[in-house]
VEXGUSE-885863 format. One record per atom (N, C-alpha, C, CB): residue in three letters; x, y, z. Coordinates in steps of 0.05 Angstrom, whole numbers, plus 5000, padded with zeros to 4 digits. Atoms other than C-alpha are relative to their C-alpha. Glycine has a CB too. Layout:
alaXYZ
...
***
This chain:
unk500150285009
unk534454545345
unk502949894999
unk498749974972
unk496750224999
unk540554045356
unk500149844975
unk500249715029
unk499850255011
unk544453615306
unk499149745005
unk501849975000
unk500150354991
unk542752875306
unk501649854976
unk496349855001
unk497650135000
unk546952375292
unk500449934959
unk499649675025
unk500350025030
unk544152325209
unk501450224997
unk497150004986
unk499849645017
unk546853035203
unk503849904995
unk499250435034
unk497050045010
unk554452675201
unk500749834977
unk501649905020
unk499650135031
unk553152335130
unk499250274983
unk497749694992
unk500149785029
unk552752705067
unk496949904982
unk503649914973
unk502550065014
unk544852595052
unk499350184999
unk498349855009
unk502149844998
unk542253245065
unk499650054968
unk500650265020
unk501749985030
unk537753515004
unk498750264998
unk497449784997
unk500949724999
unk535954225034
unk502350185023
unk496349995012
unk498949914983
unk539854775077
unk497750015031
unk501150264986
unk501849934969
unk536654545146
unk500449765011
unk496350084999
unk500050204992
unk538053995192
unk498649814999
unk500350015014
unk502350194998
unk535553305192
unk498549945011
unk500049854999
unk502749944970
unk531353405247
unk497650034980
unk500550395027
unk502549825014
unk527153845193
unk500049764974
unk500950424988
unk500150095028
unk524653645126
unk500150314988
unk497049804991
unk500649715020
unk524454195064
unk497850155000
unk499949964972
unk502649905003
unk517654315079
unk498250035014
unk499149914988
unk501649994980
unk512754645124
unk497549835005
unk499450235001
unk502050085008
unk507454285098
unk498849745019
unk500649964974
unk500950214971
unk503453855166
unk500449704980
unk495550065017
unk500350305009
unk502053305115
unk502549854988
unk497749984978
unk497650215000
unk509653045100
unk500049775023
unk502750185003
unk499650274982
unk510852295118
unk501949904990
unk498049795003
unk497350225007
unk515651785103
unk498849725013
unk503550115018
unk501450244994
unk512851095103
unk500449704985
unk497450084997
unk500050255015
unk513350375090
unk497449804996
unk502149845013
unk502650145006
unk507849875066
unk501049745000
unk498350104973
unk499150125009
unk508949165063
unk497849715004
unk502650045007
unk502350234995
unk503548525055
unk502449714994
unk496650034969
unk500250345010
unk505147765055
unk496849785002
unk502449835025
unk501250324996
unk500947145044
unk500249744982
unk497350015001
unk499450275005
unk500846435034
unk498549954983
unk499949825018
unk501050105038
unk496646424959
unk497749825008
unk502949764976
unk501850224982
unk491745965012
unk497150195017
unk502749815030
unk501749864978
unk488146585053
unk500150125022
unk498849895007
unk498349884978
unk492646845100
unk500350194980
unk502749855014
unk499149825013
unk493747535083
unk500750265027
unk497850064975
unk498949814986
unk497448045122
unk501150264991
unk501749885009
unk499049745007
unk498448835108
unk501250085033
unk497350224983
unk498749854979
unk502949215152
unk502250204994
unk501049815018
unk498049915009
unk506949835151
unk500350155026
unk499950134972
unk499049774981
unk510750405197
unk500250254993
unk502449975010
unk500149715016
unk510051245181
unk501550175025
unk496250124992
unk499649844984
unk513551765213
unk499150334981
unk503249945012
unk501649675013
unk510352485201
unk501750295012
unk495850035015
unk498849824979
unk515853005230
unk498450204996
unk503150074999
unk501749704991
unk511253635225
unk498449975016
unk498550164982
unk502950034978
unk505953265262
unk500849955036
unk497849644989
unk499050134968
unk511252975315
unk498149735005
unk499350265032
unk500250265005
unk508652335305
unk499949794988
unk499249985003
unk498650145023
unk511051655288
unk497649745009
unk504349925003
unk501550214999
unk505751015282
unk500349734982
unk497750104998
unk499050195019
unk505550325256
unk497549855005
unk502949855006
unk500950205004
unk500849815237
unk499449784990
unk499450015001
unk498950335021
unk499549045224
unk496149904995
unk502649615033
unk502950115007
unk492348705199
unk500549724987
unk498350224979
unk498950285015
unk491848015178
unk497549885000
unk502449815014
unk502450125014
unk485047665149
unk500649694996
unk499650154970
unk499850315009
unk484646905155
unk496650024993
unk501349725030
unk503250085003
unk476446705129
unk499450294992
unk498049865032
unk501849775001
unk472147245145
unk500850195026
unk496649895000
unk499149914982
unk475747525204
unk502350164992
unk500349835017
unk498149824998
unk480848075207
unk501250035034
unk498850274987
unk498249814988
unk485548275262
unk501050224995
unk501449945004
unk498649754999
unk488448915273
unk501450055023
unk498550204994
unk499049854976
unk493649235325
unk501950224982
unk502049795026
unk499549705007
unk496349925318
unk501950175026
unk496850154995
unk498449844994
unk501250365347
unk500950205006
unk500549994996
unk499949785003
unk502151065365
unk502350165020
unk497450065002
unk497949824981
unk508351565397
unk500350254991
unk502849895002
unk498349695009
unk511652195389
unk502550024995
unk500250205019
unk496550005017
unk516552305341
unk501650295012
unk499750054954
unk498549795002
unk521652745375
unk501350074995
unk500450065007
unk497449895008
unk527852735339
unk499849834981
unk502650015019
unk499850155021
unk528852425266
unk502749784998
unk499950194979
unk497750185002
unk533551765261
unk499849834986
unk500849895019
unk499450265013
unk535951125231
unk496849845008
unk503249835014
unk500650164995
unk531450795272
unk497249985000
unk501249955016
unk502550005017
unk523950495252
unk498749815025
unk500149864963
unk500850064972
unk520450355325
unk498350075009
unk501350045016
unk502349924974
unk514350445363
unk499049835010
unk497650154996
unk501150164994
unk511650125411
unk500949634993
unk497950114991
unk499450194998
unk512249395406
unk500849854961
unk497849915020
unk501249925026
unk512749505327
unk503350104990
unk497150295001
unk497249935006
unk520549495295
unk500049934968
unk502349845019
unk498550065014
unk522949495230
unk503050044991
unk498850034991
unk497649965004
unk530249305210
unk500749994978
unk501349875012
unk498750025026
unk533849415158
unk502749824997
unk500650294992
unk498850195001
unk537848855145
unk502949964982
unk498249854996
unk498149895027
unk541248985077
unk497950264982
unk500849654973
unk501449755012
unk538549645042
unk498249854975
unk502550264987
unk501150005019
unk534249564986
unk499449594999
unk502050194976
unk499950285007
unk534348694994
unk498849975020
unk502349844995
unk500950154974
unk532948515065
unk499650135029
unk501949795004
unk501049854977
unk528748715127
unk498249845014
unk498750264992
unk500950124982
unk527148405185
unk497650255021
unk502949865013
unk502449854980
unk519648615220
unk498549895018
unk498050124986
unk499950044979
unk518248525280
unk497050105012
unk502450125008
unk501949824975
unk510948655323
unk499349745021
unk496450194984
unk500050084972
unk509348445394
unk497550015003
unk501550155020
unk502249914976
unk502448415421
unk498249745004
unk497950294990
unk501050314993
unk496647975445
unk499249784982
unk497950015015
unk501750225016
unk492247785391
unk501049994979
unk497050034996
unk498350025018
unk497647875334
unk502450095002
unk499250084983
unk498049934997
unk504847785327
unk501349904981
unk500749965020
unk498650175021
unk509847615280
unk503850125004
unk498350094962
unk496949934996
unk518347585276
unk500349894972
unk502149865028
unk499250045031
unk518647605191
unk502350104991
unk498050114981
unk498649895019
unk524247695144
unk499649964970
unk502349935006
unk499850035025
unk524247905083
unk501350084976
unk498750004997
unk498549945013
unk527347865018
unk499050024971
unk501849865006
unk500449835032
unk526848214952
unk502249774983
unk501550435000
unk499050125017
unk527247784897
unk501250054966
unk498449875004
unk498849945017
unk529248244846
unk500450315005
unk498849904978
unk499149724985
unk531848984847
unk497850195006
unk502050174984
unk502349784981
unk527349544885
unk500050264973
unk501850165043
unk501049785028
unk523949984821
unk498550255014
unk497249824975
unk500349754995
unk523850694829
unk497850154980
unk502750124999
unk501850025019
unk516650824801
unk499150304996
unk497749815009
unk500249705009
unk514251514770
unk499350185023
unk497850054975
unk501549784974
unk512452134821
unk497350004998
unk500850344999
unk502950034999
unk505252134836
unk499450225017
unk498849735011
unk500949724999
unk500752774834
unk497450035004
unk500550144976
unk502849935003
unk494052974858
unk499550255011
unk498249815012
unk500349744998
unk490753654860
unk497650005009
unk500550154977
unk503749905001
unk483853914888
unk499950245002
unk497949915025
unk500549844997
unk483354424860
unk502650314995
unk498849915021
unk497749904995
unk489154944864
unk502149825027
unk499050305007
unk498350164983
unk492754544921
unk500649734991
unk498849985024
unk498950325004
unk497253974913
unk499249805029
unk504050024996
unk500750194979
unk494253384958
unk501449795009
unk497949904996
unk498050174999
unk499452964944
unk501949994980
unk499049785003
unk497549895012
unk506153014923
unk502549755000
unk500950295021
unk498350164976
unk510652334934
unk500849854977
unk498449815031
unk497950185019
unk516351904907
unk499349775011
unk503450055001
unk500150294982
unk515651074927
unk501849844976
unk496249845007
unk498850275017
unk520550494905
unk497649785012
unk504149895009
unk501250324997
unk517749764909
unk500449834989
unk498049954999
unk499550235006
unk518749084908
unk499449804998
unk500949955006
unk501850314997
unk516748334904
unk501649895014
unk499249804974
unk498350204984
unk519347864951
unk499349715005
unk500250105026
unk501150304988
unk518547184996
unk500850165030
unk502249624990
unk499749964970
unk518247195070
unk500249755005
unk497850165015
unk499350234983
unk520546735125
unk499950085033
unk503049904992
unk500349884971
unk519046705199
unk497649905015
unk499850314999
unk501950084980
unk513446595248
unk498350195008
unk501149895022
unk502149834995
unk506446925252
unk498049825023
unk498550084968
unk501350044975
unk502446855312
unk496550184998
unk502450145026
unk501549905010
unk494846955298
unk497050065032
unk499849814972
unk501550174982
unk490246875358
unk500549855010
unk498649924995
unk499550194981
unk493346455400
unk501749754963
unk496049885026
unk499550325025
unk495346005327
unk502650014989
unk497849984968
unk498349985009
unk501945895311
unk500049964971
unk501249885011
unk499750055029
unk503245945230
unk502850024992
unk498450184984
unk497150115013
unk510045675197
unk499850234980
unk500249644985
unk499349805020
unk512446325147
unk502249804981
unk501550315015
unk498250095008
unk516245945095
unk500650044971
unk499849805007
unk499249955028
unk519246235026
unk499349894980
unk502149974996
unk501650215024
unk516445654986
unk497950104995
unk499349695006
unk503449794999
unk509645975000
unk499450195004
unk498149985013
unk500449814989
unk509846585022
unk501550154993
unk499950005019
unk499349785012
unk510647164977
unk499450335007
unk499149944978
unk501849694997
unk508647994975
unk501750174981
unk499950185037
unk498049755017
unk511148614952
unk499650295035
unk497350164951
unk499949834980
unk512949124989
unk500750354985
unk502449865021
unk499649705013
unk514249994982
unk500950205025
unk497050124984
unk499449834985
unk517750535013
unk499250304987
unk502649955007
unk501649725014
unk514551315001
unk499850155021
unk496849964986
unk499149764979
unk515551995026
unk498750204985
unk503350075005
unk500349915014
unk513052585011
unk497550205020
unk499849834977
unk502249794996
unk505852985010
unk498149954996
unk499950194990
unk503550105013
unk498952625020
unk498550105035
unk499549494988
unk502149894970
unk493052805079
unk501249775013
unk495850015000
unk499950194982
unk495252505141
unk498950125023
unk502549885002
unk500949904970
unk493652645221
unk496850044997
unk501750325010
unk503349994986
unk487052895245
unk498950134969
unk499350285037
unk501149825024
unk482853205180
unk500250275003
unk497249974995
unk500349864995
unk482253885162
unk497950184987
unk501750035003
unk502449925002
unk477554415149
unk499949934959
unk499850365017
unk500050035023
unk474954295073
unk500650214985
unk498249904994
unk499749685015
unk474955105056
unk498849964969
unk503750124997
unk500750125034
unk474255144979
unk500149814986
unk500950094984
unk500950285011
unk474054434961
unk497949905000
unk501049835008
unk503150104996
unk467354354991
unk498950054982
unk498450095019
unk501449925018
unk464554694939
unk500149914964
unk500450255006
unk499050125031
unk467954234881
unk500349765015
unk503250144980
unk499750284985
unk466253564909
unk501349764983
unk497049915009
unk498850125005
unk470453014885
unk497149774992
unk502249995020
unk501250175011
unk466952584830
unk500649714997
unk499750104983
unk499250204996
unk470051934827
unk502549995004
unk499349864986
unk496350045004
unk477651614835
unk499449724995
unk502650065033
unk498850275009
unk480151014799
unk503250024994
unk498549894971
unk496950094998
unk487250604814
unk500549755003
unk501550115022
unk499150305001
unk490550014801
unk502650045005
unk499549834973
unk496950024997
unk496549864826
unk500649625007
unk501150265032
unk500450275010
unk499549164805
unk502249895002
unk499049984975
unk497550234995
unk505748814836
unk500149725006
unk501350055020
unk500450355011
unk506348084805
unk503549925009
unk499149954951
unk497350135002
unk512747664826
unk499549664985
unk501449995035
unk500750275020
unk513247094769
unk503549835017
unk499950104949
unk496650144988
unk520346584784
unk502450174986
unk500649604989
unk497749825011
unk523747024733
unk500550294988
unk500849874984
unk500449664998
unk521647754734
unk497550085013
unk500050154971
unk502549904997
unk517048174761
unk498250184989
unk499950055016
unk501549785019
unk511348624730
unk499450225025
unk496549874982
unk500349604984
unk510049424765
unk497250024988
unk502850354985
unk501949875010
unk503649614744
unk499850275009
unk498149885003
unk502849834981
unk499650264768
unk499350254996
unk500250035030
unk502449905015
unk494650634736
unk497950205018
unk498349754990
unk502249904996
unk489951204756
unk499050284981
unk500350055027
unk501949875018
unk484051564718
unk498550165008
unk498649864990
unk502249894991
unk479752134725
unk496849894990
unk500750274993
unk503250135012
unk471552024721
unk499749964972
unk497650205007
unk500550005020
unk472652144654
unk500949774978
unk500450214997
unk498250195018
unk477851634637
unk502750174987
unk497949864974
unk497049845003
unk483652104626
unk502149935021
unk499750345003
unk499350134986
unk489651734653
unk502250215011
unk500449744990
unk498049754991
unk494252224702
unk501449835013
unk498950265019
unk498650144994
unk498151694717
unk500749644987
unk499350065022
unk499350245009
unk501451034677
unk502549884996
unk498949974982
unk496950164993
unk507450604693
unk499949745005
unk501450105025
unk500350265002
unk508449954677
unk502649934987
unk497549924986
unk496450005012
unk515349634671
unk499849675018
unk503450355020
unk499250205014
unk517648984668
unk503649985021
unk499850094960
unk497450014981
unk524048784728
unk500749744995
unk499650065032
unk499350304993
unk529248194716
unk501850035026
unk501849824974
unk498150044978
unk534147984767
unk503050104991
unk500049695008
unk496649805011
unk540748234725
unk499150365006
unk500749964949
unk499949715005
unk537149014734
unk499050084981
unk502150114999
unk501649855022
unk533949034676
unk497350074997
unk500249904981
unk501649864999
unk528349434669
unk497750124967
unk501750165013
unk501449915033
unk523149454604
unk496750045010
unk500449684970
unk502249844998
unk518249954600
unk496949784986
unk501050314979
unk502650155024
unk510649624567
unk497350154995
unk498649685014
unk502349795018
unk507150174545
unk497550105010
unk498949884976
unk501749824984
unk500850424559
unk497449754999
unk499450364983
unk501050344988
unk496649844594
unk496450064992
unk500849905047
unk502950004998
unk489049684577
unk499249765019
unk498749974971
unk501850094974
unk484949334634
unk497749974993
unk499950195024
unk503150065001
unk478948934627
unk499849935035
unk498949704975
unk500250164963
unk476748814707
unk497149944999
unk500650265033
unk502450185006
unk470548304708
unk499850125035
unk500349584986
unk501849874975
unk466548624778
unk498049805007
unk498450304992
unk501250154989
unk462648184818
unk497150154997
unk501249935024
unk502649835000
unk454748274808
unk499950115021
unk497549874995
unk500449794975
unk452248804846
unk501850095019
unk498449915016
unk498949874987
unk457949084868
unk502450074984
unk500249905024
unk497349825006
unk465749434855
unk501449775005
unk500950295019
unk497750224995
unk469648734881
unk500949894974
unk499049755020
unk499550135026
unk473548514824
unk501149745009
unk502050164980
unk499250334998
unk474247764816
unk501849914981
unk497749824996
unk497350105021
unk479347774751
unk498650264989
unk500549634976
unk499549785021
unk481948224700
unk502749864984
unk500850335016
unk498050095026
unk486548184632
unk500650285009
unk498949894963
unk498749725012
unk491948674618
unk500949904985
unk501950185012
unk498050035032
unk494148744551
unk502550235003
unk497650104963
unk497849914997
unk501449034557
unk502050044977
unk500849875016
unk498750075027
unk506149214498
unk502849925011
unk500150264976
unk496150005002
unk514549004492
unk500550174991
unk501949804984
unk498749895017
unk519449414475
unk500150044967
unk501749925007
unk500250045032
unk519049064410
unk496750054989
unk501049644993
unk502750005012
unk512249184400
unk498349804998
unk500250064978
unk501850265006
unk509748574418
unk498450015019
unk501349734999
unk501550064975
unk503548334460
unk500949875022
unk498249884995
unk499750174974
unk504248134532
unk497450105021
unk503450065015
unk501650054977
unk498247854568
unk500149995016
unk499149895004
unk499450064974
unk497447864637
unk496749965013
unk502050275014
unk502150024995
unk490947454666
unk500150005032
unk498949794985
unk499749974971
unk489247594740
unk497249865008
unk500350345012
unk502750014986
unk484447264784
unk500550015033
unk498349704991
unk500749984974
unk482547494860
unk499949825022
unk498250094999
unk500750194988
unk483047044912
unk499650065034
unk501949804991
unk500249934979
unk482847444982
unk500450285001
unk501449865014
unk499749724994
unk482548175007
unk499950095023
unk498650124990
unk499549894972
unk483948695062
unk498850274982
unk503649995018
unk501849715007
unk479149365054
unk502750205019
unk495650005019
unk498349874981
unk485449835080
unk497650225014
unk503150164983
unk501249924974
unk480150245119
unk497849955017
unk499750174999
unk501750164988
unk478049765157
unk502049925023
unk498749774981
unk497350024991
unk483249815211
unk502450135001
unk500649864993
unk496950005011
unk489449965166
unk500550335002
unk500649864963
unk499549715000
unk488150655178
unk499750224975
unk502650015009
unk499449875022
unk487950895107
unk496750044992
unk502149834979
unk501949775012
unk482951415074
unk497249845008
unk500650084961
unk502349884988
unk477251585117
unk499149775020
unk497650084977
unk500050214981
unk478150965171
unk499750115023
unk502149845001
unk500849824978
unk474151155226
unk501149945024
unk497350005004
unk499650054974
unk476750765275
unk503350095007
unk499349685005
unk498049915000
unk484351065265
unk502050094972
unk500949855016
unk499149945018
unk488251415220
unk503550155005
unk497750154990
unk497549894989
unk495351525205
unk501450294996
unk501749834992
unk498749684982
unk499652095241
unk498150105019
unk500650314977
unk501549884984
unk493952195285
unk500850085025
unk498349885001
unk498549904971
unk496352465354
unk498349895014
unk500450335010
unk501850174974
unk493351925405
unk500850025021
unk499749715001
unk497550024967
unk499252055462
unk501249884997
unk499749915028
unk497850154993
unk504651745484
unk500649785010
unk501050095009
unk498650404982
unk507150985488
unk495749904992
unk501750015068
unk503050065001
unk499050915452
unk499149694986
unk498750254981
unk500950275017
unk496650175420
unk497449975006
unk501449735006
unk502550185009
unk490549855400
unk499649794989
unk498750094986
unk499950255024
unk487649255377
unk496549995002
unk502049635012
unk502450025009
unk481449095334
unk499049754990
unk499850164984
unk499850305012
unk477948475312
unk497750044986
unk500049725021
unk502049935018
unk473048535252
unk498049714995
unk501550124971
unk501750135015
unk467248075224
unk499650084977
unk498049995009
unk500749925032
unk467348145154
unk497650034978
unk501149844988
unk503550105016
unk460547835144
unk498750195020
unk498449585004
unk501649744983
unk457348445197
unk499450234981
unk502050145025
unk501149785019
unk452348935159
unk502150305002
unk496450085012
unk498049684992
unk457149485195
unk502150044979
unk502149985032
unk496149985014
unk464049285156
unk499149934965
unk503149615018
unk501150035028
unk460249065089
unk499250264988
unk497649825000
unk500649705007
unk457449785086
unk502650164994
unk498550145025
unk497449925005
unk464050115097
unk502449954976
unk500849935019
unk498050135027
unk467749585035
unk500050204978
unk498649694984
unk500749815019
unk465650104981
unk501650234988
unk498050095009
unk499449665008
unk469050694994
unk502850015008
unk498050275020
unk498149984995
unk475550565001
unk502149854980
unk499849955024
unk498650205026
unk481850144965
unk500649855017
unk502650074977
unk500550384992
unk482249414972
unk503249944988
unk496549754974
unk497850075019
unk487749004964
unk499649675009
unk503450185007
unk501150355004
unk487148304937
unk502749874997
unk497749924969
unk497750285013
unk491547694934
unk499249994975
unk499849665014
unk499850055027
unk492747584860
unk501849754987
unk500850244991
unk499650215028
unk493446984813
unk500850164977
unk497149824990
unk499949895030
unk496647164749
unk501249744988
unk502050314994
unk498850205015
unk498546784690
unk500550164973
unk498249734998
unk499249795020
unk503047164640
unk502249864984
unk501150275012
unk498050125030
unk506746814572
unk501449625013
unk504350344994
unk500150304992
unk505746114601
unk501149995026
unk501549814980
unk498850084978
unk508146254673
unk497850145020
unk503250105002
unk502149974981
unk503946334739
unk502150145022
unk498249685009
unk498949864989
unk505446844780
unk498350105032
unk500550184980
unk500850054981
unk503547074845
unk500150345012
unk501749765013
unk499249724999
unk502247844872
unk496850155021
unk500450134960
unk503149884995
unk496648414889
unk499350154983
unk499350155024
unk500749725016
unk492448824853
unk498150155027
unk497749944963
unk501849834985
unk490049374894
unk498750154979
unk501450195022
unk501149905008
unk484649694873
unk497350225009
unk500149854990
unk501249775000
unk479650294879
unk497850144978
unk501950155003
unk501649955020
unk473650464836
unk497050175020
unk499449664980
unk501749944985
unk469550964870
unk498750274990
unk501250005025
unk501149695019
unk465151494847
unk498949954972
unk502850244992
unk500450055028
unk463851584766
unk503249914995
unk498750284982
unk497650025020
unk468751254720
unk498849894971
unk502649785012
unk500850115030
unk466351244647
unk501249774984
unk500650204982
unk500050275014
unk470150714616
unk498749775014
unk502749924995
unk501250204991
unk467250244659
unk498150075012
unk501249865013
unk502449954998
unk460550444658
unk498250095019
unk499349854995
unk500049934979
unk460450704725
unk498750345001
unk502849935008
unk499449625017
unk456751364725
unk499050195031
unk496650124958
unk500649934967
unk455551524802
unk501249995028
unk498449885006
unk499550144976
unk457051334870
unk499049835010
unk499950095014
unk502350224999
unk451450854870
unk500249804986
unk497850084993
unk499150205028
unk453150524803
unk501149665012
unk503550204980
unk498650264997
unk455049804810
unk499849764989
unk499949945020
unk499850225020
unk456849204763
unk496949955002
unk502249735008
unk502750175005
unk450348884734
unk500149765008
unk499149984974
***
């Protein structure tokens, strides 16, 4: 194995070139995530992953106007680890570290040339842990941010104006140890089948801080994960304790249409935070994420590979599929008299006892 050109800064973190990571382990990635929309119905997720044990690096964009989705997707071979964040017609730049990044994709039926900028500093949120079983399934650090975007999205032939006044997101960078590439065999997990998962994860950008949420529970309601903090623009950083969640569920089904968080201060005081739903993207429906049949990321498709997909939302096919996966909604909030603007992703699948959930079948009254 040869140096590359990272190996002449002072980052390394293990005795082994940057070519390698610390870890044999197939499912290491390194990945970015990042949604915008216009608070109107435009909503766009898109990110880029490189997987060096798999030798492959992929990227994708999705974007939901109505009841329609797009998708295009990306696929190469990662042969040597670098600066640079590229496949296919599919770039991201890094512009200023941690503030500003210009992204870039090319193709027929969706395109866009966005920048964007972080409107307050990039929060380095707790490590996140899941087990089945004796094996760690996932193992991974992520910062993230709130921003505005600017630039020009291309939807179907439709030109759309990107313009900072309207057009907010959040975004996340994360590395680490979760299932990626082709599946593998289940072995002794099969036999301890996975009873439910619940997660919230909750980045609000208000005009003068932003809120972090994100929350996950076993079936039982035992929380193995809670972080919730509180970002101004000077760097400051206040923790808010340990969050309760009412989420109002659409009859007959898991879609949440609003939720309250009650949040504490430092000082011990209440801070509300009311959310209501106003658009969503099912990430596997497309986006590639957990158990998306039609692609998944690090998968090995070949070399110089793309795709593009175009969904009906209202089709018995893609309505079936909404269920079993995590959603991520445009979010309304309104927190200590100010209106804010964000997503809650969310995930409620399986049993979860506090919310009355006691199956896989279960679903709001």
């Amino acid at each position: 194995m040869k140096p590359t050109d990272l190996d002449e800064f002072p980052v390394h973190q293990a005795p082994v070139p940057m070519a390698r990571v610390a870890t044999s382990d197939r499912n290491f990635y390194d990945r970015s995530y990042l949604n915008a929309h216009d608070r109107e119905g435009t909503f766009l997720v898109t990110g880029l992953g490189h997987y060096p044990n798999l030798g492959v690096k992929d990227a994708y964009a999705t974007v939901r106007r109505g009841d329609t989705q797009w998708t295009t997707r990306f696929s190469d071979a990662l042969d040597t680890r670098t600066t640079d964040q590229e496949v296919g017609g599919y770039r991201v730049e890094v512009l200023e570290p941690l503030s500003k990044l210009r992204v870039v994709c090319e193709s027929e039926s969706l395109s866009f040339d966005l920048e964007w900028n972080g409107s307050f500093p990039a929060l380095l949120e707790e490590r996140h842990l899941l087990f089945n079983g004796p094996r760690t399934t996932l193992d991974a650090q992520r910062f993230t941010q709130v921003g505005t975007w600017a630039g020009t999205l291309n939807v179907d032939g439709t030109d759309i104006a990107v313009s900072p006044e309207t057009w907010v997101g959040a975004r996340d960078r994360s590395w680490g140890i979760r299932p990626v590439g082709d599946g593998e065999p289940a072995g002794r997990s099969a036999d301890s089948p996975l009873e439910g998962f619940w997660w919230v994860y909750l980045p609000l950008r208000f005009d003068d801080f932003a809120l972090i949420m994100i929350l996950q529970e076993e079936p039982d309601g035992f929380r193995t994960l809670n972080d919730a903090r509180r970002v101004f623009a000077d760097g400051r950083v206040e923790q808010l304790g340990w969050p309760r969640i009412d989420i109002r569920y659409r009859s007959g089904s898991r879609h949440p249409e609003a939720a309250t968080v009650h949040l504490t201060t430092p000082e011990g005081k209440p801070l509300v935070v009311e959310i209501e739903t106003v658009t969503s993207i099912a990430l596997q429906i497309g986006a590639g994420y957990g158990g998306d049949p039609d692609w998944s990321h690090g998968q090995w498709k070949g070399r110089d590979w793309s795709s593009a997909s175009v969904y009906d939302l209202t089709s018995p096919e893609i309505i079936a599929r909404l269920p079993w996966g995590i959603s991520d909604h445009v979010a309304r909030a309104r927190c200590d008299g100010r209106t804010g603007w964000g997503m809650f992703e969310h995930a409620s699948m399986g049993r979860h006892d506090p919310t009355g959930f006691a199956d896989w079948t279960s679903l709001a009254p």
